[in-house]
N, C-alpha and C positions, 0 to 999 in steps of 0.2 A: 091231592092236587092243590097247589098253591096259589089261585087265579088272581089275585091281589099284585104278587109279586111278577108273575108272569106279566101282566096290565101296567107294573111300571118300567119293565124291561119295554114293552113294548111302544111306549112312549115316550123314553129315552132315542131309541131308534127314529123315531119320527122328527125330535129334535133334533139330532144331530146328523139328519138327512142319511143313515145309513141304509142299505137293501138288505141288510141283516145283518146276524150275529150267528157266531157257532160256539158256543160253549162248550166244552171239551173235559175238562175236570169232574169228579165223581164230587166234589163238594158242591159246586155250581151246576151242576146239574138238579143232584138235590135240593138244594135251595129254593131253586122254579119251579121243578114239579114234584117233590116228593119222591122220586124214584133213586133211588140209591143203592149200586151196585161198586163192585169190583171188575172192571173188565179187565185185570190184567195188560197183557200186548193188545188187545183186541180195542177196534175202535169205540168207543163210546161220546155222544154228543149230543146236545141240545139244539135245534136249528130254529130261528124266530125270525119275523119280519114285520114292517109296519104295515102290512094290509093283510097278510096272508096267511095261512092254517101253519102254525108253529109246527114239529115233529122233534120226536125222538127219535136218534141214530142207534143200534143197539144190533148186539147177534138175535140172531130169531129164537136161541134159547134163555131169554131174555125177556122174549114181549110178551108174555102170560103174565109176568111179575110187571111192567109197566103196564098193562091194566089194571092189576088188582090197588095200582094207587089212583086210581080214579082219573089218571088220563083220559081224557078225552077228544084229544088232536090227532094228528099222525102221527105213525112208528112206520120208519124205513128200517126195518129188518134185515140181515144179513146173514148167508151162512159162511163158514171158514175158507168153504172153496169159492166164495161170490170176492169181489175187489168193493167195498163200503163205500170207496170214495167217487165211484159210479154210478153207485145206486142215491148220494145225495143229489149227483148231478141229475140225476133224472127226477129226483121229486121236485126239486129247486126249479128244472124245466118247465114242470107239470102245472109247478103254481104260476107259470107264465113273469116269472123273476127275472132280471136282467142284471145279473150282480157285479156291479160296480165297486162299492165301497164295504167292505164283511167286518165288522168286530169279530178277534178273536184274544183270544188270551193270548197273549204273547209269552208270557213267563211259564205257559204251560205248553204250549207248541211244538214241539222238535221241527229238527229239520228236516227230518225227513216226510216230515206232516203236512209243512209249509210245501214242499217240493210239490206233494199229490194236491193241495189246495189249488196251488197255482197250476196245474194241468186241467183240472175241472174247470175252474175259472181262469181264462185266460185273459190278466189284465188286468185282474180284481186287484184293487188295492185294501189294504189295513190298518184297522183300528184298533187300539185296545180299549178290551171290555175291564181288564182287572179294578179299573179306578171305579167304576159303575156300581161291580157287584160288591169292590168293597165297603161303599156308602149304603150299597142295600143291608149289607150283612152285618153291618155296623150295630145297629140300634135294634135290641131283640124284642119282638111280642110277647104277648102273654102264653102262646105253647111253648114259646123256645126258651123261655124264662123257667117257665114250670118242670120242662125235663132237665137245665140246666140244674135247676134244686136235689131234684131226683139223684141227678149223676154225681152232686158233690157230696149227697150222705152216703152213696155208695164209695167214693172216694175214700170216705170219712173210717166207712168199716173198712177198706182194704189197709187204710195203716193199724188200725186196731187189730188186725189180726196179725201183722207182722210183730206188733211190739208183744202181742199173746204169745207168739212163738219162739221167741228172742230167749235161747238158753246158750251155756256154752259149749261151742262145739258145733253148734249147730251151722249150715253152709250160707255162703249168700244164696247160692242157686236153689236151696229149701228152702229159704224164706222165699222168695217171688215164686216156688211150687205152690205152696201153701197160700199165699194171697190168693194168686189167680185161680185156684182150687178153691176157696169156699165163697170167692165170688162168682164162678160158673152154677156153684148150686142154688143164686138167686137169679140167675138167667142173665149171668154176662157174659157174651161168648168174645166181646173184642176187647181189648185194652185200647187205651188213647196213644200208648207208647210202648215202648219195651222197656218191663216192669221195673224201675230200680231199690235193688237194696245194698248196701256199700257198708262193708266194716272196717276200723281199724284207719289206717294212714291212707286208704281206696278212698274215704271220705273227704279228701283234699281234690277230686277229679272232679268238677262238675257234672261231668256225663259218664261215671266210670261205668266201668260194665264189669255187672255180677258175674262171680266164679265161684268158685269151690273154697273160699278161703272161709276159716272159720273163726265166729265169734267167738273173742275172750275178753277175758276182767281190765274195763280199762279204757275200754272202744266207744268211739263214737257208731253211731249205726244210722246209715239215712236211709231214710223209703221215699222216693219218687212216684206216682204214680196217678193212675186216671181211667177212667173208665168209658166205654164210647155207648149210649144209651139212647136209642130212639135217634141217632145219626148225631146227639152230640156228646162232646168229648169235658170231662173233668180233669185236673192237675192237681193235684199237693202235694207236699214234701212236709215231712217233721224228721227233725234229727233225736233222738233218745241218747245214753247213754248207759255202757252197761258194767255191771259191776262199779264201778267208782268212776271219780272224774277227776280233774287234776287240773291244776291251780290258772295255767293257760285255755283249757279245754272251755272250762266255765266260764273265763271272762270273753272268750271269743261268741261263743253260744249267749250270752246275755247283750252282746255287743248286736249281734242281730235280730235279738228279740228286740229288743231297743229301735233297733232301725226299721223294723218291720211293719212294729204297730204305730211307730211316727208317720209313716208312709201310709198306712193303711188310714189314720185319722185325718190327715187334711184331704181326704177324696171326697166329691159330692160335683154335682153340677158347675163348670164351669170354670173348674181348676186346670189348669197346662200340665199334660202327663208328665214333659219335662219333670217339672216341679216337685213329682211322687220322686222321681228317681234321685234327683238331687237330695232332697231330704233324708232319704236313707243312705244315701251316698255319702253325705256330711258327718254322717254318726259315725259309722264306719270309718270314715277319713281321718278324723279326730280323736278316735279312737286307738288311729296309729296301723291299721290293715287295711287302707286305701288301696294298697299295689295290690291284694289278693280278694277284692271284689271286683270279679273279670267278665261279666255280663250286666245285662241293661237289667232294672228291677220288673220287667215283665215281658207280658206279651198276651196281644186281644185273644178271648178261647169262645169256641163258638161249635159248629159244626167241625172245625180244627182245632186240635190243640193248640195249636202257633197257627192265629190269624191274626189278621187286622184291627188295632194299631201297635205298629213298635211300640213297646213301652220303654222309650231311651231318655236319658236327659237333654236331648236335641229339639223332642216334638213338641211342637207350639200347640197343639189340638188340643182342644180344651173337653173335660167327660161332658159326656150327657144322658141322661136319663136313659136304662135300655143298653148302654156298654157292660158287657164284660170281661174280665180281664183279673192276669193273677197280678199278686205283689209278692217276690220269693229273691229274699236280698241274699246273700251268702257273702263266706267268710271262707277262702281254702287255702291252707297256708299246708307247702307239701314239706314232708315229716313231722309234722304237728295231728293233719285231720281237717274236716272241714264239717261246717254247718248252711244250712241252706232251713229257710222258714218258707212256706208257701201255701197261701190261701188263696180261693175265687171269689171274687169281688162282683157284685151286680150294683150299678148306681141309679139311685131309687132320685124321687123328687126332690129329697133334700140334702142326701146326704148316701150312702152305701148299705146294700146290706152282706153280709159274710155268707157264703155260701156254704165254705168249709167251716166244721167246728171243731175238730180231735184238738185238745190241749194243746197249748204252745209253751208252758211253761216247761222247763228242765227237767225233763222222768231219771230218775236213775233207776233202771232197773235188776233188782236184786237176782245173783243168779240163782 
């Protein structure tokens, strides 16, 4: 139970004259109280107000497991055959609410969500919460710091174990077997993402997706990957090379090391993210493969792997102590191959510390 966080949800509400807020997302749920589920279709929600007994919305095979996080408010409980959006109307009644004005996430809403809102509350108007919780979730404490550490040395082993398995012939779809298999035997049952390992000219797709293609002499290999640990999630990526490397391979691959660690050195309090991505941008640019660095140098990772802040060369937000976030520049040029570098970043009082640490330098591994 997270009463800290709950206390400034609740006093946000107060200033901004709302009668509540419904939180609806499995991250922002967790966030306030600890309790973190998949509901799949099934409704899940947070319900808070400025005077009143907060509640969890949740199926009733559900509410065993919000106690056991130390809730202590209300659960409106639902079964498959009850309608949830009835049963809020009735707690909401219960606390003698008169709901006028509701924060909700809006980017997370369907419409057909909004529809049954507006039949409970008839008139209610809306607000977004997303600006709120992303200022909460912005700046991490000391538990979400410490399992952040946790997840990126696990990170750390999941690329070690792909570059350990890296022979010829071997598939992309065994290697992400093989990761996600000897990180379930340290008790990782979730991934942050869906696992990537890319060989060969697959290495030019930013987002390719693993198949059966097999490692040979010659190949670039990238591992994507992250791990979800105590509800937060880690990123890295390291590109290897196998069997040999060849004359464009190398200079592109050094072009992003290059850009990586310039990026990564001028972070610390008070720098414009803009600024990170430009810098590595400029390397890259100047280097002559400006047109095939085709995304922004990050993005905030937190309870998400892609949260809050874009890391683009647009955002004027300047870091501050408690942000984290990756730096993962790439290079994809298609029939050549692609390199992509990526470490999690946490920015300390002065300056950053690395969260990830597998080598960045050029492996070539022998087959």
């Amino acid at each position: 139970m997270k009463e800290h966080r709950l206390k400034q949800l609740v006093e946000w509400l107060k200033q901004e004259d709302l009668s509540g807020c419904f939180l609806t997302s499995t991250p922002n749920v967790f966030y306030i109280s600890g309790f973190y589920t998949d509901p799949h279709e099934r409704l899940l929600g947070l319900l808070a107000f400025p005077n009143s007994e907060p509640a969890i919305v949740c199926p009733n095979m559900e509410v065993e497991q919000v106690k056991k996080t130390g809730w202590n408010y209300g659960i409106v409980g639902y079964n498959d055959t009850d309608d949830p959006w009835q049963k809020v109307q009735e707690y909401v009644k219960q606390q003698g609410i008169q709901m006028e004005k509701l924060a909700v996430e809006q980017e997370h809403m369907t419409v057909a969500r909004l529809h049954k809102l507006e039949e409970v509350f008839p008139g209610v108007k809306l607000a977004a919460a997303e600006d709120k919780m992303y200022k909460l979730r912005l700046v991490k404490d000391e538990e979400e710091v410490s399992i952040l550490r946790e997840a990126a040395k696990l990170a750390d082993f999941g690329v070690e174990v792909g570059v350990h398995h890296l022979k010829k012939g071997v598939t992309e779809q065994e290697l992400v077997a093989t990761i996600e298999y000897e990180l379930k035997k340290k008790g990782i049952s979730q991934m942050s993402f869906s696992t990537m390992a890319l060989t060969g000219l697959k290495t030019a797709a930013p987002h390719g997706k693993p198949g059966l293609d097999q490692v040979k002499d010659g190949d670039l290999v990238l591992f994507d990957l992250g791990v979800v640990l105590n509800g937060y999630c880690s990123d890295i990526t390291r590109t290897v090379a196998f069997g040999n490397v060849n004359e464009q391979q190398q200079e592109i691959y050094e072009t992003v090391l290059k850009a990586q660690l310039a990026a990564v050195d001028i972070c610390k309090p008070g720098v414009e993210i803009g600024q990170i991505d430009r810098k590595a941008r400029s390397i890259i640019t100047e280097s002559g493969y400006g047109e095939f660095f085709t995304h922004r140098i990050g993005h905030g990772l937190g309870i998400e792997v892609h949260e809050y802040p874009s890391m683009n060369e647009t955002n004027t937000m300047k870091l501050q102590k408690g942000m984290a976030f990756t730096i993962e520049p790439g290079i994809y040029k298609p029939g050549v191959g692609g390199v992509r570098i990526e470490d999690d970043i946490l920015v300390t009082d002065n300056g950053i510390e690395l969260l990830t640490s597998y080598p960045k330098d050029l492996q070539i591994i022998k087959p």
